[in-house]
TORTI-36620 format. One record per residue: z, y, x of N, C-alpha, C in turn. Coordinates in steps of 0.1 Angstrom, whole numbers, padded with zeros to 4 digits, always signed. Layout:
# residues N
ZYXZYXZYX;...
//
This chain:
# residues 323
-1080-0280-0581-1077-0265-0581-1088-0258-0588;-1085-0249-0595-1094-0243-0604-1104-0235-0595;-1114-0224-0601-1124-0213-0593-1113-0205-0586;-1104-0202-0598-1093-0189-0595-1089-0187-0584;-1087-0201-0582-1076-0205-0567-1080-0208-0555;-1094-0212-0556-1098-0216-0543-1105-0208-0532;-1100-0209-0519-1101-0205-0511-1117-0203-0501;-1116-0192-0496-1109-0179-0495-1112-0171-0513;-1098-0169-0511-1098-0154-0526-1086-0142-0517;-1079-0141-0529-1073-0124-0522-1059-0130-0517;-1053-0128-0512-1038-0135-0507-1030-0135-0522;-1025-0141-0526-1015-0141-0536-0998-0139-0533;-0994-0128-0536-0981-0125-0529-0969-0126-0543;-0959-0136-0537-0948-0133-0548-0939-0121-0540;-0927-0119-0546-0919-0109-0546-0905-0107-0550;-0895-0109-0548-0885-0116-0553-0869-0111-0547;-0861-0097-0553-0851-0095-0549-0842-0093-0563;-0833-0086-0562-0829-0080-0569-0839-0061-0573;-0838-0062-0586-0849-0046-0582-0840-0039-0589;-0828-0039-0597-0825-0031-0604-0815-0025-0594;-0813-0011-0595-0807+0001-0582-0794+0001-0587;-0791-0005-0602-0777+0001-0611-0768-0012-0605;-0779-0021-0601-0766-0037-0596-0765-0035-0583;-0778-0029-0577-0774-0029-0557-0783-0013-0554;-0779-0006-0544-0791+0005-0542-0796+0000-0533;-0796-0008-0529-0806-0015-0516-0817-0017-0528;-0821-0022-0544-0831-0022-0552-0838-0010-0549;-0834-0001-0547-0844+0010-0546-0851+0015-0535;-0842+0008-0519-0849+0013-0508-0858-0003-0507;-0857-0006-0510-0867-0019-0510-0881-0015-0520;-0879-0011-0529-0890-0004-0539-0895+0008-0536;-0889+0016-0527-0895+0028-0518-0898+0022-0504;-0898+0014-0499-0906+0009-0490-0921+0000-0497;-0921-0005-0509-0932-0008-0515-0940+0001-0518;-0934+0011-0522-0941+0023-0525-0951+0032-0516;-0943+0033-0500-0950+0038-0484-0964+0028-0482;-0955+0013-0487-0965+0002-0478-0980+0003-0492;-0976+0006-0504-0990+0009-0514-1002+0018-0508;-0993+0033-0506-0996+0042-0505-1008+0042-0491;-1000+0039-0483-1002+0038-0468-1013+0027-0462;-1017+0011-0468-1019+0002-0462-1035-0004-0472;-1040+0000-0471-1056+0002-0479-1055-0018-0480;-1052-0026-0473-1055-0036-0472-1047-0048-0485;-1036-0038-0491-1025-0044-0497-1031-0042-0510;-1044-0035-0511-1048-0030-0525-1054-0044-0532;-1059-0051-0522-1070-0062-0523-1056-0076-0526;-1043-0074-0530-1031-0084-0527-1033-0086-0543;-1027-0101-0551-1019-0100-0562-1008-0102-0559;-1004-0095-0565-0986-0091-0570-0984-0102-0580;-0968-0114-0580-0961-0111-0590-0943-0107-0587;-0939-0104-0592-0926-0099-0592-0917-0107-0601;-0906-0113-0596-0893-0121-0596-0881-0113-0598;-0874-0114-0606-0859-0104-0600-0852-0119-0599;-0843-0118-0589-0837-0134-0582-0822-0132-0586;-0816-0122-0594-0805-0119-0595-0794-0120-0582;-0797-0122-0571-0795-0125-0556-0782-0141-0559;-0791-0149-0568-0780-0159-0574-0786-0169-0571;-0781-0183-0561-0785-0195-0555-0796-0206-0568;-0789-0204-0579-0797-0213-0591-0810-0206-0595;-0809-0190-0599-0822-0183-0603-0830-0182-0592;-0824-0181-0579-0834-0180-0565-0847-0192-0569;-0834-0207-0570-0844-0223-0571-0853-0217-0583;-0850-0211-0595-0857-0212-0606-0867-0199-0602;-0867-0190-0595-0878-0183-0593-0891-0187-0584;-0880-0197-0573-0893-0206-0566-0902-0214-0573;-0899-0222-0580-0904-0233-0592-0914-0221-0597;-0908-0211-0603-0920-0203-0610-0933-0199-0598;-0927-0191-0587-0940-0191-0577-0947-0200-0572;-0945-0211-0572-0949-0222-0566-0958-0222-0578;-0958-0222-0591-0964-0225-0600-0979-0219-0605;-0972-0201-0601-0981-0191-0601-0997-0192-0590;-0988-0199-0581-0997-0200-0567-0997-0196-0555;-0986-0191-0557-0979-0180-0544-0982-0181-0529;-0991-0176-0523-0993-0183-0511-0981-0175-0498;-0976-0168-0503-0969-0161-0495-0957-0155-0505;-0942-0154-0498-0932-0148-0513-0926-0136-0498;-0923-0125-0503-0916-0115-0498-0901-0111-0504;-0894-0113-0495-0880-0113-0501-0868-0120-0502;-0862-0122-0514-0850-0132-0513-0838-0121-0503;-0836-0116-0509-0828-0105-0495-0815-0114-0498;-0810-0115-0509-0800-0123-0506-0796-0137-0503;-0788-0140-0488-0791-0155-0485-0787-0167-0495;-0779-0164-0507-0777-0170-0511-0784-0179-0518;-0797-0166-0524-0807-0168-0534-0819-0174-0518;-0822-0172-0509-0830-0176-0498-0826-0187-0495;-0816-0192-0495-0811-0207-0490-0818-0216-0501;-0815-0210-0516-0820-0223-0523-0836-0224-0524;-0842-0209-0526-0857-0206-0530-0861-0216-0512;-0861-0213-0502-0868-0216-0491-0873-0231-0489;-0863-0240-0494-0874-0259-0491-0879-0261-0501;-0880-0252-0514-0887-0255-0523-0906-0246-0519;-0904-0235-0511-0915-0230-0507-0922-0236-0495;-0914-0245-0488-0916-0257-0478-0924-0264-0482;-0922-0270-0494-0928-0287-0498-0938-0281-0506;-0945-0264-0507-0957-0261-0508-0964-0257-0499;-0958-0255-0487-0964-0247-0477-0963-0238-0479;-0954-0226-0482-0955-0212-0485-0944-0204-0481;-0952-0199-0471-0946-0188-0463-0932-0184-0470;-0921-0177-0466-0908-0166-0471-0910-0157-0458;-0912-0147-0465-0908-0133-0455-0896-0130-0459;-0888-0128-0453-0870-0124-0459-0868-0106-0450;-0870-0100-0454-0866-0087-0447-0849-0086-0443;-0839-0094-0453-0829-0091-0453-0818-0101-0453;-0821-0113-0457-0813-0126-0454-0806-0129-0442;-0800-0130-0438-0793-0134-0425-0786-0148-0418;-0783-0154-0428-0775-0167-0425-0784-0174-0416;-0780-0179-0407-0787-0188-0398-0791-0198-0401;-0788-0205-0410-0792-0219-0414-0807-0216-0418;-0811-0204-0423-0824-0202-0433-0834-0203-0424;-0833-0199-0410-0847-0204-0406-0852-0222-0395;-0842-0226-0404-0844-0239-0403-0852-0248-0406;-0858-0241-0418-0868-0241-0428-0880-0236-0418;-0890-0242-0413-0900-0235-0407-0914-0230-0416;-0912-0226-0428-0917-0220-0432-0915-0200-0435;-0900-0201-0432-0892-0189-0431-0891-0176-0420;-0902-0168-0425-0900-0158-0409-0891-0143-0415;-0882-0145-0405-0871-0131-0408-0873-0119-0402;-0871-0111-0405-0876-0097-0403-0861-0090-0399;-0850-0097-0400-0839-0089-0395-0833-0096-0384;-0821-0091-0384-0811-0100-0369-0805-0109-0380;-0806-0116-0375-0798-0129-0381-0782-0129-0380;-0774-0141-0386-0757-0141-0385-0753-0139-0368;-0759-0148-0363-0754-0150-0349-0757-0137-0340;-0768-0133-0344-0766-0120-0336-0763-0110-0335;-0758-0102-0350-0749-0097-0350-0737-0100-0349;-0736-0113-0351-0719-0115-0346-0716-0112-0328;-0728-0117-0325-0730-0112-0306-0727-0100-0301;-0737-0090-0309-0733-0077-0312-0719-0070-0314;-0716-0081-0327-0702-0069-0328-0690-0075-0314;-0691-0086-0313-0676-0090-0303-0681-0084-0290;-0692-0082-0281-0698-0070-0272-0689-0059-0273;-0688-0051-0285-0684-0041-0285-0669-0044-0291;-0663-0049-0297-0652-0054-0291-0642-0053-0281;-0651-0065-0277-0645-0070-0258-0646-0055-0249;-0658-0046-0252-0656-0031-0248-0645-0022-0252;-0638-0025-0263-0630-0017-0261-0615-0025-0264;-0615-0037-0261-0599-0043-0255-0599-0048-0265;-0603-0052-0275-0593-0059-0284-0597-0073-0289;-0588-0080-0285-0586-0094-0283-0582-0098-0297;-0576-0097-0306-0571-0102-0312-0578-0099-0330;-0584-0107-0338-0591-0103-0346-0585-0108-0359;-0584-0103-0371-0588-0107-0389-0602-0106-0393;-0602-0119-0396-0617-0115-0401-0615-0121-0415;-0624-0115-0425-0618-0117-0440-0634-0115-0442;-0639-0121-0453-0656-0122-0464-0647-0120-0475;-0660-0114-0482-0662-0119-0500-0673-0134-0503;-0667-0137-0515-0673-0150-0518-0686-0158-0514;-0695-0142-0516-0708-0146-0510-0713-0156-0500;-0725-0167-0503-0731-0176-0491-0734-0163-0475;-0737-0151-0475-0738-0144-0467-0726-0139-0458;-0717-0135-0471-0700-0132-0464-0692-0145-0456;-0698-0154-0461-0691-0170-0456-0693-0171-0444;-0711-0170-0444-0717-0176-0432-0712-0164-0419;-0716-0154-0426-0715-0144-0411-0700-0148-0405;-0688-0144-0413-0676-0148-0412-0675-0158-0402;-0679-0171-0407-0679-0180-0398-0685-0184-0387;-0699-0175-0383-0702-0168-0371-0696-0162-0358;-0689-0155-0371-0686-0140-0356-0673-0149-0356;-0664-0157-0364-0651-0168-0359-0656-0174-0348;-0666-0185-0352-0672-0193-0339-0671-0190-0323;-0682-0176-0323-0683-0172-0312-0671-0163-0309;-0657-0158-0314-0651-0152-0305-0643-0169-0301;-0637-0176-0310-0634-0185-0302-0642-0188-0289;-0651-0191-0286-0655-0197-0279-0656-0180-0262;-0654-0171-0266-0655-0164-0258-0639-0160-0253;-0629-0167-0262-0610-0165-0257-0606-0154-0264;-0615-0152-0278-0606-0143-0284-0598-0149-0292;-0587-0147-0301-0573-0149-0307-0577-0144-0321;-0578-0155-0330-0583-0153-0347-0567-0156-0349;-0564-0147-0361-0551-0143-0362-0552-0145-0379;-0537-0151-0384-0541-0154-0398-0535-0143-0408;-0527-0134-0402-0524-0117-0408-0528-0109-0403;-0533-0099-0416-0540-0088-0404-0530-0074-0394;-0519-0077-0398-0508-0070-0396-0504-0079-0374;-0510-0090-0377-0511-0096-0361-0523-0093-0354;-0533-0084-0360-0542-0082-0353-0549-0069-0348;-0555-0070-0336-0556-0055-0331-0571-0048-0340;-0580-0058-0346-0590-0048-0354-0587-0060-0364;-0597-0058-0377-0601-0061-0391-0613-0066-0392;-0618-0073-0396-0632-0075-0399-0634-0082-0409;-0647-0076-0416-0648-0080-0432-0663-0079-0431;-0668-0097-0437-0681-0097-0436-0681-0099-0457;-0695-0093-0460-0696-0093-0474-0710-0083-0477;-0708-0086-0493-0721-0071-0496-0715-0061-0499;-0721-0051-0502-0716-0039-0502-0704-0030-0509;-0711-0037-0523-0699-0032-0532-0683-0040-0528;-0682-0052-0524-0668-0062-0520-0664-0055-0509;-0674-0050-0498-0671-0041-0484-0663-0031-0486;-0668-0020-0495-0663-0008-0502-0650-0007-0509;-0648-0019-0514-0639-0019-0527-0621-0029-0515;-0627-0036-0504-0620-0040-0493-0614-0027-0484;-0626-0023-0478-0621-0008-0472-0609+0000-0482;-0613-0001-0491-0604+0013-0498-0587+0004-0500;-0591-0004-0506-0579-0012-0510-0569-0014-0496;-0575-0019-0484-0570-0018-0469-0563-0004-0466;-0570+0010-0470-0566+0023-0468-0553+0024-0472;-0553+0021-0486-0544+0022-0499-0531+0020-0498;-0536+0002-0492-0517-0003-0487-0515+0003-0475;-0521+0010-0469-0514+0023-0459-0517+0014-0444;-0525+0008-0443-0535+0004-0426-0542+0010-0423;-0540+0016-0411-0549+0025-0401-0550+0017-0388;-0553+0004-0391-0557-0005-0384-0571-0006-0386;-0580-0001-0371-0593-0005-0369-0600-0017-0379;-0612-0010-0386-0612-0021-0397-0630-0020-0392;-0637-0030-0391-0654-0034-0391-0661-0042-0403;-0669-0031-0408-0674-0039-0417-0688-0040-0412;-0696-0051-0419-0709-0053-0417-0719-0050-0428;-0732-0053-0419-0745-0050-0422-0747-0048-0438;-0747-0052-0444-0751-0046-0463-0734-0031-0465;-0728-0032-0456-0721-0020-0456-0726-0010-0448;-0740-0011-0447-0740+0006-0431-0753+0012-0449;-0745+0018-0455-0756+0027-0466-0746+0036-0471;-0752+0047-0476-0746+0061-0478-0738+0054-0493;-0744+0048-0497-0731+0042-0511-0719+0039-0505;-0718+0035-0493-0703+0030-0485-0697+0039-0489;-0696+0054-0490-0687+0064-0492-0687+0079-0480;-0674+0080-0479-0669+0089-0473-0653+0083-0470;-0649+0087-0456-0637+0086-0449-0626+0095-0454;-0618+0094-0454-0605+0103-0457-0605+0109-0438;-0596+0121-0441-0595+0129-0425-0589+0122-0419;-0575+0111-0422-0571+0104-0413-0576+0088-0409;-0590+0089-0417-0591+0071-0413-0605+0076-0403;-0601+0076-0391-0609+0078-0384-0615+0064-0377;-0609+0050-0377-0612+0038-0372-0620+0025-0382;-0632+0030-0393-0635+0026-0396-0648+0024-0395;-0657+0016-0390-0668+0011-0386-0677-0001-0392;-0690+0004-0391-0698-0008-0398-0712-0008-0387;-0712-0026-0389-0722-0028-0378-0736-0035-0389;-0744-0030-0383-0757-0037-0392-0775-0029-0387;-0785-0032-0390-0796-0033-0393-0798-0020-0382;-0804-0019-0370-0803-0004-0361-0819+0004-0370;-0818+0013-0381-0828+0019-0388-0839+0028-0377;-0837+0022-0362-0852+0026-0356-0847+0043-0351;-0858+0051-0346-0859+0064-0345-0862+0071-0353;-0852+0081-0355-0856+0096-0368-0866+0102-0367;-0878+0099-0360-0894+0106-0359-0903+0090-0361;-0902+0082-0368-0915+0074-0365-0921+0075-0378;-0935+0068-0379-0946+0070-0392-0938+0065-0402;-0929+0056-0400-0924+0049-0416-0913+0062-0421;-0907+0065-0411-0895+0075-0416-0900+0090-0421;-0914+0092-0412-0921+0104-0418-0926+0102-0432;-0930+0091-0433-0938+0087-0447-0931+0087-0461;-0918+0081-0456-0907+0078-0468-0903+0092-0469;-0899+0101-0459-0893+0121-0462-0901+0125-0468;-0917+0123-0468-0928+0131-0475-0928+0128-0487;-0929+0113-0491-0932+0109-0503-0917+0112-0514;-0904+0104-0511-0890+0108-0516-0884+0121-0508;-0884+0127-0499-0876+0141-0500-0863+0138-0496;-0858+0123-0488-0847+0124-0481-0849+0108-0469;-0840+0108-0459-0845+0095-0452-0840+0081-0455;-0849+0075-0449-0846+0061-0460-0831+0055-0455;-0830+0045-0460-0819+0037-0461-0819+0022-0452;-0811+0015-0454-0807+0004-0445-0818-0003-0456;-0824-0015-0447-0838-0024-0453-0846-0017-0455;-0848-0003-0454-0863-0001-0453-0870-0007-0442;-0868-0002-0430-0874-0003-0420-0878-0019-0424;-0869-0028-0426-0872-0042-0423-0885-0048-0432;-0882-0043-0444-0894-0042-0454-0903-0039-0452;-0905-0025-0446-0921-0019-0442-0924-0028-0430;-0920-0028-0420-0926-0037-0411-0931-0054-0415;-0923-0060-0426-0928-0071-0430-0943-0068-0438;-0940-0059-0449-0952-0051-0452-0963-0051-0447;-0960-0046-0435-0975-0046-0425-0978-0053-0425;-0972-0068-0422-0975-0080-0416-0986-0084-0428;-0981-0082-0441-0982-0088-0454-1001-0079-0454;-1000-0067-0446-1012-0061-0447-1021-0071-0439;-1021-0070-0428-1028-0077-0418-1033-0094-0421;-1023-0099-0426-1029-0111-0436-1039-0112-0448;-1035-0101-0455-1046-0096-0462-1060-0091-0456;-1060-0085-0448-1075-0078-0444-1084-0093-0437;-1079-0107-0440-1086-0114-0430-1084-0128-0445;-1098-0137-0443-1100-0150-0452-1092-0163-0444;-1083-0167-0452-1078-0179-0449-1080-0192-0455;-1082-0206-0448-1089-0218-0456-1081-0223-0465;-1065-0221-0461-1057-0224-0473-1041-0220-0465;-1032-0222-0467-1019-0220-0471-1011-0222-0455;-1019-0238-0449-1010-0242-0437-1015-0232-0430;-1030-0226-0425-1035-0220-0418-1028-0206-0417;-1023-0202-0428-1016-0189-0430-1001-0191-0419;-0997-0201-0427-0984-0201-0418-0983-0205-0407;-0996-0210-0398-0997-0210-0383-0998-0199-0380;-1008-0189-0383-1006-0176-0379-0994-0168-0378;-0988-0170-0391-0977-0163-0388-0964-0169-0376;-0965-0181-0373-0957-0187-0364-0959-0182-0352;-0977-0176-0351-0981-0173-0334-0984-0167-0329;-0989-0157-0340-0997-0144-0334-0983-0136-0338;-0993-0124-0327-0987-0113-0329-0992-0100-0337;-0979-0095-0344-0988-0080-0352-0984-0071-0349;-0991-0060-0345-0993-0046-0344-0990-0040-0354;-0977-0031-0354-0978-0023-0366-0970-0010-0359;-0969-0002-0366-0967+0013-0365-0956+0017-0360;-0948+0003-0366-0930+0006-0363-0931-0008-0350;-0939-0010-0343-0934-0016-0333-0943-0031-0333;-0938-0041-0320-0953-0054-0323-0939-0061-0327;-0945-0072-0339-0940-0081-0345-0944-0095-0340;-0934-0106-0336-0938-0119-0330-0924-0130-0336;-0929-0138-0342-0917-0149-0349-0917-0158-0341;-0903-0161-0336-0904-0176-0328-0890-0183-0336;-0894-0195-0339-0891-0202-0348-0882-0194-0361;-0890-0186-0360-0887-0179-0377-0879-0165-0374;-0877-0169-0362-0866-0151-0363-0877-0143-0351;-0875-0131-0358-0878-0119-0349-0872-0110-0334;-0873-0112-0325-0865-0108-0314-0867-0096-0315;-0874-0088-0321-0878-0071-0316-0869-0065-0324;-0860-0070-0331-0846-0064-0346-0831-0064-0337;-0827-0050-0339-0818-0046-0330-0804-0046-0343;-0790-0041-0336-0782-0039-0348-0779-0027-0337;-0769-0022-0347-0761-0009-0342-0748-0005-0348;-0739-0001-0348-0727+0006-0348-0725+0020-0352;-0717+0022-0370-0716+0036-0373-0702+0038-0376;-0697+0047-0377-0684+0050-0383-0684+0057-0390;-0673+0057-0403-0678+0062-0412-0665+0074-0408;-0671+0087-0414-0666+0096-0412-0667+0105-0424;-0659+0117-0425-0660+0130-0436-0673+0129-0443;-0683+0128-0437-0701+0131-0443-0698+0115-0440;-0700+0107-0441-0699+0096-0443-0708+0085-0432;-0718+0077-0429-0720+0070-0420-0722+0079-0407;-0718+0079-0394-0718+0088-0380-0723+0078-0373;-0734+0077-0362-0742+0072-0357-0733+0069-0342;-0727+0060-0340-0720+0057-0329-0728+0054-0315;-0725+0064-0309-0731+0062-0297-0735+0052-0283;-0747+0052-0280-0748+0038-0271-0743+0024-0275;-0752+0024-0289-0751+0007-0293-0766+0010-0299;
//
C-alpha cells in the first residue's frame, strides 16, 4: 500500500446513485441532502469524494464497484437502486467496504454483512401495508410490479406475508377488493393512470419510490388511491429547517434517509481508523447520535425507520392519518 493510503488518513468515501434529476427526481433530493450534509457537517470537509452514476443498472452497479474498490473506497454511500445494490454489495464484501444504502430495500441486501440500510426494508413495509389493510376489511388483494429487482422483490414480499396471514391473492384485478403495485416511480405513475383510464375506481396502493410530488395529482373522483413508503419524520426538525433555508421548499422522499446516513458518514470522519474491518465493526455496534434521531444497525437494517401512508388527492400527496 502506498503513503497515500495508509492508515490513519482522511476516510475515503465513494458515492454512487443515479444523479441525473431528468432520469429520476429522487437525483436531486439526494444531491440536496449532500448539499445540507456539506454545508452543515464541518467534519465531511476532511472526506474524499469520488462520485459514480450507477445508472440504477445491476451490470454498471458491478462495474462501478470494481472502479471503487480500485479507487480505495473505504466506505461507498448509495446504490439507491436494489438492483444496482444487489450486484455492487459482495463485491464491496471481499474488500471489506462498508455500503450505506439510504434507499435500497430488497431484503436479500443485507445479507451481505457489510451493508447497513438506512430505510425499512421489503418486509417491512410489506408489514406495514397488510396492517392497514386488514384495518380496513379487505381481504382480497392484486398485486402487480414493474420489471425492476426492487418491484419483484417487494411484490413478492407483501404476496408472502398476506398469504401467510389468510389473505386471498387473486389473479384479476376485477376479483379483488384493493390493487397493489410495487415498482419505481415513473412505472407507478404511468400504472396509476392507465388503471384510472380503463375506468377502475378500485382502491389502488402504490409504494415507496411512489410517495413524491412527481406522482401527480388525483382527478376529483379517484379518491382511493394511496401510496405507502419512507415516513419523511416531523415538519419542524433541523434537517427539514435546513433544506427550507437553503432550497426554499420541503424536501422530498430520501432525504431524510440520506442526511441521517450523512451524519453517520460525519461521525466516522471526525475519528482515525487502523483500517477498513475496524470501520465496519463500528458501524455494526455503536450507536450515532444525530439530529434527526439515534442511529443503531443490527445486522444491517435500521429499526428507528418508520413507513407511512398518503393519498393522493387534488394537491396531490395528503398525509393519511395515524400511520
Amino acid at each position: 500500500m502506498n503513503s497515500d493510503n495508509a492508515w490513519p488518513r482522511p476516510l475515503q468515501v465513494g458515492v454512487s446513485a443515479v444523479f441525473d434529476p431528468a432520469v429520476t427526481p429522487h437525483a436531486r433530493t439526494f444531491l440536496r441532502a449532500m448539499a445540507v450534509a456539506r454545508n452543515e457537517l464541518p467534519a465531511l470537509h476532511r472526506v474524499r469524494w469520488h462520485w459514480l452514476d450507477d445508472g440504477a443498472d445491476p451490470q454498471r452497479g458491478a462495474e462501478v464497484a470494481r472502479q471503487m474498490i480500485a479507487w480505495g473506497a473505504d466506505v461507498v454511500l448509495g446504490h439507491f437502486s436494489s438492483d444496482a445494490a444487489l450486484a455492487a454489495a459482495p463485491l464491496y464484501r471481499q474488500a471489506d467496504i462498508a455500503l450505506l444504502t439510504p434507499a435500497a430495500t430488497v431484503d436479500a441486501l443485507t445479507q451481505h454483512d457489510n451493508v447497513m440500510r438506512g430505510c425499512a426494508c421489503d418486509r417491512q413495509l410489506a408489514a406495514d401495508l397488510l396492517a392497514w389493510l386488514q384495518g380496513r376489511h379487505w381481504q382480497r388483494l392484486h398485486i402487480d410490479a414493474d420489471d425492476s429487482a426492487h418491484g419483484q422483490a417487494l411484490a413478492a414480499a407483501i404476496a408472502r406475508q398476506a398469504s401467510e396471514q389468510g389473505l386471498k391473492q387473486v389473479e384479476m384485478p376485477e376479483q379483488a377488493e384493493v390493487e397493489i403495485y410495487a415498482g419505481r416511480l415513473k412505472p407507478s405513475r404511468e400504472h396509476w393512470q392507465a388503471r384510472r383510464r380503463a375506468g377502475s375506481r378500485r382502491p389502488l396502493v402504490l409504494t415507496d419510490d411512489a410517495a413524491s410530488p412527481h406522482l401527480g395529482y388525483a382527478a376529483a373522483h379517484d379518491r382511493d388511491t394511496y401510496v405507502i413508503g419512507f415516513d419523511d419524520g416531523p415538519g419542524d426538525c433541523p434537517g427539514t429547517r435546513q433544506h427550507q433555508a437553503l432550497f426554499g421548499a420541503p424536501p422530498q422522499t430520501y432525504y431524510r434517509e440520506s442526511l441521517r446516513l450523512l451524519h453517520v458518514l460525519a461521525a466516522l470522519a471526525g475519528r482515525a481508523w487502523p483500517d477498513r474491518a475496524a470501520l465496519l465493526q463500528a458501524l455494526r455496534h455503536e450507536r450515532f447520535s444525530t439530529p434527526l434521531g439515534p442511529i443503531t444497525f443490527d445486522q444491517g437494517e435500521c429499526h428507528s425507520v418508520r413507513n407511512r401512508l398518503w393519498r393522493v388527492g387534488p394537491q396531490g400527496l395528503e398525509r393519511w392519518p395515524d400511520t
